[in-house]
N, C-alpha and C positions, 0 to 999 in steps of 0.2 A: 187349428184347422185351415184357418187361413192363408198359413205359410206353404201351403199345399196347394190349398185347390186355388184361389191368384195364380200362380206362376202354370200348375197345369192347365188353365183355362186358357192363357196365354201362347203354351205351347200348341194345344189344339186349336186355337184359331191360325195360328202361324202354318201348322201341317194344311189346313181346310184350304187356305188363304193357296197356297202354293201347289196342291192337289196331289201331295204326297201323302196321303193318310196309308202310314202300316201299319199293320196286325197289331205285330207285338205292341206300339205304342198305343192302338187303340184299348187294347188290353188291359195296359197300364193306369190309363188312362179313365177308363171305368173303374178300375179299383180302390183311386183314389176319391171316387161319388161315394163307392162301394161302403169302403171303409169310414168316410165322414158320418153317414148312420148310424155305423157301429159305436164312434165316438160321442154322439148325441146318446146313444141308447145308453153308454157306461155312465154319464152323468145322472140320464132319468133314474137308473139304478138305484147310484148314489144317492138321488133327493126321494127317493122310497116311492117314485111313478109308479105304479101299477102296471102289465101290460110288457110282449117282449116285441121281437124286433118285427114280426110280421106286423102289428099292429101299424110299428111308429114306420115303415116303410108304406102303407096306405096314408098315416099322416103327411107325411112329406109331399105324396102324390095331391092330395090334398090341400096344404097348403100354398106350394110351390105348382100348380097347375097351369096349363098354358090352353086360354080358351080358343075352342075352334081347332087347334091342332089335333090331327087323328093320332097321335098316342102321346099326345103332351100331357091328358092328365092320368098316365098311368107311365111316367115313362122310369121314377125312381123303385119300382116292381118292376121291371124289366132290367134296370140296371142291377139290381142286386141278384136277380133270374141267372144272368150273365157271369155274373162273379161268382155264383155257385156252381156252376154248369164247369167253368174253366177248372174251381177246384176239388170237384166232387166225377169231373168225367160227363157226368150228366146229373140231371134231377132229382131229388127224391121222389118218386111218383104221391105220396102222401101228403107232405111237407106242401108241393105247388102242384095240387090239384087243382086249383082252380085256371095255374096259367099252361097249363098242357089241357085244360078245355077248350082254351082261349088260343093258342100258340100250336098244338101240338109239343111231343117231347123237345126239348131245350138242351143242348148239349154245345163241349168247346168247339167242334163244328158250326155252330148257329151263324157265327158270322166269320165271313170269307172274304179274302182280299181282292180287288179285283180293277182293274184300270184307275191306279189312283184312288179309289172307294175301297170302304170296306163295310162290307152288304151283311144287313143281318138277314138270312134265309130262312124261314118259319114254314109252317100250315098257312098258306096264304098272306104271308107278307113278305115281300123282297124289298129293302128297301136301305137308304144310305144311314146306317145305326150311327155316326157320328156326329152326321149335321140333323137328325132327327130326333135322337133323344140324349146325346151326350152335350151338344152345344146348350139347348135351352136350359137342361138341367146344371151344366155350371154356371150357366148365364144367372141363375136362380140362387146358385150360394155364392156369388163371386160378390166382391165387395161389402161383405155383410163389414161393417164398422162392431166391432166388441169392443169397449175399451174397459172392461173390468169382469171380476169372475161373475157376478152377479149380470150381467148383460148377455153372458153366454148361459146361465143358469137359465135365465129369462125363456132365451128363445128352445134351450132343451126343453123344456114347459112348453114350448108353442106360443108363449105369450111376445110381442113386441117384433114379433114379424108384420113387417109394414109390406104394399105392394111395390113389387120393383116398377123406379123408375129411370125409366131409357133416356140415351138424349134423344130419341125421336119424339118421345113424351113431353119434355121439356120445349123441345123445339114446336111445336103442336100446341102447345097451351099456350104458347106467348100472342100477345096481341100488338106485338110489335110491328112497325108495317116495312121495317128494314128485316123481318124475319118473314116474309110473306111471298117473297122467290124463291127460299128453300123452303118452304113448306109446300108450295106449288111442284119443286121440281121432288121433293119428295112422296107426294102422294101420287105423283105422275110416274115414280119409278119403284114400285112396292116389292117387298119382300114378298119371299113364297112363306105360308106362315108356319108349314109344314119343314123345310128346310133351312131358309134362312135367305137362300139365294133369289137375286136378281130371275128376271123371266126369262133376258137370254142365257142366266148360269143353271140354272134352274133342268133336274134332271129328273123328275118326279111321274113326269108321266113313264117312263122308261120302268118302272116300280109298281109293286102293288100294297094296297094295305088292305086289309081284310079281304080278299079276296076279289076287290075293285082294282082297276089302273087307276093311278096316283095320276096328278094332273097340278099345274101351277095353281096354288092358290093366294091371292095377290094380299097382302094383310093393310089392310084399310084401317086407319085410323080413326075412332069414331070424333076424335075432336076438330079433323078437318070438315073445311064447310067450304064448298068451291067459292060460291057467291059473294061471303065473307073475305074469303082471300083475293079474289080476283078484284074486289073492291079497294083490297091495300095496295095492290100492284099497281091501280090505274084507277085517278079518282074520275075517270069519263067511262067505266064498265057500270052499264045497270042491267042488273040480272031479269029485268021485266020485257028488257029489249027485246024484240022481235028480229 
C-alpha cells in the first residue's frame, strides 16, 4: 500500500504546493485513499474479521480522526462517497443514506475545478476537497512503517496504530532552549487546522461547511506554553512582569 499512497501523497503536496490541483489528478488521487480500504478490508476477510466495508470505512474515520477539523473525523466516508459517485454516476440512495442526509445526493459532479482549486460542492458545503480531506487523510496513512506480513495483519485488526507524530510535535516537545525560536515563530505562524494553510494562504472563509462560512482557524499546539518559551529565548523575560 505503501508504494502508493508515499509517492501519491507527495504528488499532492507538490500539485497543493504550486496551486495547480486538476480534476482528473484529484480524481486519482482519491482513489488511491479509496482503494487502500478496500485493501485493508481483503485482508480483514482473509483473517475471518467480521463486518464489510461500510463498517471498516467508519473505523478508519475513527481511528485516523483529526480533532477540531469540521470534517476531519468523517473525511475517509466522504472519500469512498466520492469514489463511488465517479463510478457508479451517482449514489445508491440506500447503500449512503445516511450521507445524502448529511450531504444531499453525491454525484461525479460533487467536485469541480476551479481557479487552481478543486471545490467539493454539496447541500451546504463549498469547500477545497483536497487540502480539506485528501491531504490530512494521506497525511494519516503516509509513512506507516510495516516491515513484515504480520505488522500489516496487526493494523488490518486496528491493533498497533499509534498516533501520528508531526515534526511540529516533535518540535513542541522538545525542551531544548536552541529549539525555543522556532517553536516561537511557529506558534506565532499557525496552520489553518481545516486546511493546512498559512492565514495569509488560507482561503476558507471564501467556503462553507455546513451551511456556515468557513473562516481561518489557527491550529494551536497544546504543548506550547508562551511563558515557558519566552523564558528560553531570554533568561531576563518574567512572565509576572508588569
Amino acid at each position: 500500500m505503501q508504494l502508493v499512497v508515499d509517492p501519491a501523497f507527495a504528488a499532492l503536496r507538490s500539485d497543493l504546493a504550486g496551486g495547480s490541483a486538476r480534476l482528473h489528478q484529484v480524481f486519482g488521487a482519491n482513489l488511491f485513499l479509496a482503494h487502500a480500504i478496500d485493501y485493508v478490508l481483503a485482508i480483514r476477510i482473509a483473517d475471518g474479521i467480521a463486518g464489510g466495508r461500510a463498517k471498516l470505512v467508519k473505523t478508519f474515520d475513527e481511528i485516523f480522526s483529526v480533532a477540531g477539523a469540521r470534517i476531519g473525523n468523517r473525511k475517509f466516508e466522504l472519500i469512498d462517497a466520492i469514489n463511488n459517485s465517479l463510478k457508479h454516476i451517482e449514489l445508491d440512495p440506500v447503500r449512503y443514506d445516511d450521507l445524502r442526509q448529511r450531504y444531499g445526493q453525491l454525484t461525479f459532479r460533487s467536485l469541480v475545478e476551479e481557479d487552481g482549486l478543486v471545490l467539493c460542492i454539496l447541500e451546504g458545503f463549498r469547500f477545497d476537497y483536497a487540502r480539506v480531506v485528501l491531504r490530512p487523510a494521506y497525511a494519516a496513512l503516509s509513512g506507516l512503517d510495516h516491515e513484515s506480513a504480520e505488522d500489516v495483519l496487526e493494523f488490518a485488526r486496528g491493533r498497533g496504530v499509534e498516533d501520528s507524530w508531526s515534526v511540529a510535535d516533535e518540535l513542541m516537545f522538545s525542551s531544548d532552549p536552541a529549539d525555543a525560536i522556532d517553536q516561537m515563530i511557529m506558534a506565532c505562524n499557525p496552520e489553518c487546522e481545516d486546511c493546512g494553510e498559512r492565514e495569509d494562504t488560507c482561503r476558507c472563509a471564501q467556503f462553507k461547511y455546513d451551511g456556515t462560512a468557513g473562516r481561518f482557524e489557527p491550529l494551536v499546539h497544546d504543548r506550547f506554553d508562551f511563558d515557558t518559551v519566552m523564558s528560553r529565548i531570554s533568561g531576563a523575560y518574567r512572565p509576572d512582569r508588569e
